[in-house]
Phi, psi and omega in degrees: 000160187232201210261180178099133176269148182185143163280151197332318195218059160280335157342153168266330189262011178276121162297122164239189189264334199099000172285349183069019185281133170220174183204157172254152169219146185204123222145101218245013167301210189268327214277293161002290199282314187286317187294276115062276254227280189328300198292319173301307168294061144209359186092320163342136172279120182239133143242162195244134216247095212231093216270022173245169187274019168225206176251149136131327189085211181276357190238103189224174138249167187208165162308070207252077196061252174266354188281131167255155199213094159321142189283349194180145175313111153214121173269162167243188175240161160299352160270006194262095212264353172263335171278313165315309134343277193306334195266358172249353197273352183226024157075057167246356199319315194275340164296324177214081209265140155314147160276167185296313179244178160292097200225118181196108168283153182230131178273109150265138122332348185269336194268150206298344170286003164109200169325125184216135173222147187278157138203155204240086186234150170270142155259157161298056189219155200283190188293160320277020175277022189266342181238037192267277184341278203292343163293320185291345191235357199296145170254011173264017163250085156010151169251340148291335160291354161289316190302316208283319205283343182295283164357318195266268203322275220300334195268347200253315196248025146249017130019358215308104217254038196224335170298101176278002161303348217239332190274342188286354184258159148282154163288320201276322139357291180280359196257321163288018151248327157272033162064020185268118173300145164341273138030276210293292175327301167335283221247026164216269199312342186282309212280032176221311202281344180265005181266313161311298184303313192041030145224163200264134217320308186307331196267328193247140210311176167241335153336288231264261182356324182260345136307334183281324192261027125291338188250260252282282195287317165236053203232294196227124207289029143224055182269343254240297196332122181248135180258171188192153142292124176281358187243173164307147184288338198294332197296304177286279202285354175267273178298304162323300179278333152301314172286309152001288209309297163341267155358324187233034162073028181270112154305118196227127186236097169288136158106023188235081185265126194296147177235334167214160164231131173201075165025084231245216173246022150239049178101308164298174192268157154244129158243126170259142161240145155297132168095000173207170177211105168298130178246136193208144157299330210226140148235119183253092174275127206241058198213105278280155188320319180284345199255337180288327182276344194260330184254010189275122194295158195297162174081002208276317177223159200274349163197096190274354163287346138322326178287298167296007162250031152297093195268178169225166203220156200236183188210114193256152176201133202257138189243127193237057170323124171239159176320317165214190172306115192259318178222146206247348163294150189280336186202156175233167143232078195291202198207117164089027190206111212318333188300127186243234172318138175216157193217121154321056182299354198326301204294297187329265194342300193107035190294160182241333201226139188088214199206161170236095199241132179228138189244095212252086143297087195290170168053052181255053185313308179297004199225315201330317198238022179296149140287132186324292188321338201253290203307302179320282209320311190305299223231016150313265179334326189286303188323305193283354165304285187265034185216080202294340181290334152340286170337301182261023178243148195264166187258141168251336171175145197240100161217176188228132165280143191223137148242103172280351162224064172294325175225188169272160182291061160037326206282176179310139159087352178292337159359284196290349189269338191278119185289166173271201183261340177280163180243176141305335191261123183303117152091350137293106191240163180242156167238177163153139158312340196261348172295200196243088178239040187053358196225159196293167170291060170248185173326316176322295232255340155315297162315307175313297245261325173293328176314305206257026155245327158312319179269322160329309196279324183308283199296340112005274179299346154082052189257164184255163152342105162328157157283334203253313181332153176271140206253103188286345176268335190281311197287006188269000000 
């Protein structure tokens, strides 16, 4: 960047229509960049603002010797119709491909007879008989805790997820009152809803929980489905979408944190950076709850101290090389064991020899600040519980990644707290996974939330709608 005032999209290589519109956006996460992205495909002159030296937010990648290592597991769903958007809107698609069905084995460790595995799989039959076969057979379940749980679903997608009474509950609450067992919680619902979630049912909106299983489970029988990345996450949300950005004329400046927002006196925006100060029509700030309340100017929102009773919850993830092959599934889900999720990074990473294992432990209040040497010693052992290949395989290297604030906190009442995208102040909009974009914090609700600020600042700016743009209300 350089010293000096200059409007946002005065570049000579930045393109415009001649309307003389610009937006600043700020912030280089998915909610950012989707934001970004609309707004350029819409003629806006944009720059895009990032005060880390990448793209990407919080699902980035980074180098560890020959290794490339995502900070952390991150799935989609085939219902997550925006983020799916966002991987075709930057040629990533193909990068992060769906199963053909829903398939997810699950190991449990608790039972006396030792090691069992499980799987949570769909037939080709419509909602909710898509998950009957495989509910019916599940062996980590009663056969009165099957019956019960099928009782419980139907009762879950009847529901009104327009009901705001629904943000005021617990889950884990409604979930005990629908006859659902420890057991039961355990080995289904925690064991989809704290990896979606990132709290354990007693911890989470009874809102946000019935949305996530009315859309992922009982809405369309593949909705379930799950995708990942085959690539470093950096690969998508970094390069892709930087060059997407590229493309479509977005200026785009990493290692640069926005320092002020203000108004100026003719209508327009000042955005301060060092060493420079961006003028713009439009600001869409996309950037986490605390950093959105520390720069949003008085008056933007009517209790802006709202934001800061948004809490966050954090996500730990242990990563294990081993020597060979340990496992031979792309992913697991135990039971009975600190381990929650394990995912195979070996092709991603670029590893040549061995095996790669990342262990994506979600709602990890108690461990985030654990020492590596207390996490080995825990989940060496565990690994080799549920991997007889294991045993004998020497570990070649051991860390761990911690986001202590990875997401938002979940809980009853966060509802009434998550802003919409408009602000009170004309042409100031927020983005962010923590707005009110009906869904928990994830990549999805990231997307969403640059959709629906993009679109707030177009109408502002008085711009029409891409045609192409994803249209967040028919898919939600």
């Amino acid at each position: 960047m350089t010293d000096g005032t200059r409007p946002a999209g005065s570049l000579a290589d930045i393109p415009g229509d001649g309307s003389g519109k610009d937006a600043v956006v700020v912030g280089g996460g998915l909610a950012g960049i989707t934001a970004a992205l609309a707004l350029a495909d819409a003629g806006v002159r944009v720059t895009l603002v990032e005060g880390r030296p990448r793209l990407g937010g919080l699902a980035f990648s980074f180098q560890r010797g020959d290794l490339t290592v995502d900070n952390g597991q991150h799935v989609y769903l085939r219902c997550c119709t925006a983020y799916r958007w966002f991987l075709d809107r930057i040629d990533g698609t193909a990068l992060a491909p769906l199963q053909d069905r829903l398939d997810v084995p699950v190991v449990d460790l608790a039972r006396p007879e030792g090691r069992r595995l499980g799987r949570l799989r769909r037939d080709a039959l419509p909602v909710p008989l898509h998950l009957g076969r495989s509910l019916a057979t599940y062996p980590h379940l009663s056969l009165a805790d099957r019956a019960k749980v099928g009782r419980a679903a139907l009762a879950l997608k009847g529901l009104d997820l327009a009901d705001p009474a629904l943000d005021t509950q617990d889950f884990g609450s409604w979930l005990a009152a629908h006859g659902q067992s420890a057991r039961a919680v355990e080995a289904l619902w925690d064991l989809v809803g704290v990896a979606t979630l990132n709290a354990v049912a007693g911890d989470a909106s009874l809102g946000l929980a019935a949305m996530v299983f009315k859309t992922g489970l009982l809405s369309d029988p593949g909705a379930a489905d799950i995708g990942w990345a085959h690539v470093p996450l950096g690969e998508l949300h970094d390069r892709l979408a930087r060059k997407a950005l590229d493309s479509a004329g977005v200026r785009t400046e990493v290692r640069a944190r926005v320092t002020s927002i203000s108004p100026d006196e003719n209508g327009r925006w000042s955005v301060q950076v060092p060493g420079e100060t961006l003028r713009a029509d439009a600001v869409v700030l996309a950037v986490a709850q605390r950093e959105a309340h520390d720069l949003l100017p008085e008056g933007a929102l009517d209790a802006p101290e709202r934001l800061l009773e948004i809490g966050t919850a954090p996500i730990l993830n242990v990563h294990v090389v081993y020597d060979r092959k340990v496992l031979a599934s792309p992913f697991f889900a135990a039971l009975g064991t600190p381990v929650q999720w394990v995912f195979d990074r070996t092709d991603a990473s670029g590893l040549r020899e061995g095996q790669y294992l990342a262990l994506s432990q979600s709602a990890a209040q108690d461990e985030i600040d654990e020492p590596v040497a207390a996490l080995r010693e825990r989940y060496l052992p565990e690994l080799e519980r549920l991997l007889p290949g294991a045993r004998g395989a020497r570990v070649k290297d051991f860390f761990v990644t911690r986001e202590r604030t990875a997401t938002f906190a979940p809980t009853p009442g966060v509802g009434r707290l998550r802003p919409g995208a408009r602000t009170k102040a004309p042409g100031l909009c927020l983005a962010g996974a923590w707005t009110a974009t009906g869904w928990p914090a994830t990549m999805e609700s990231a997307v969403r939330s640059g959709v629906s600020a993009a679109e707030a600042a177009l109408s502002a700016l008085g711009r029409p709608r891409p045609r192409h743009l994803f249209d967040v209300e028919e898919a939600a």
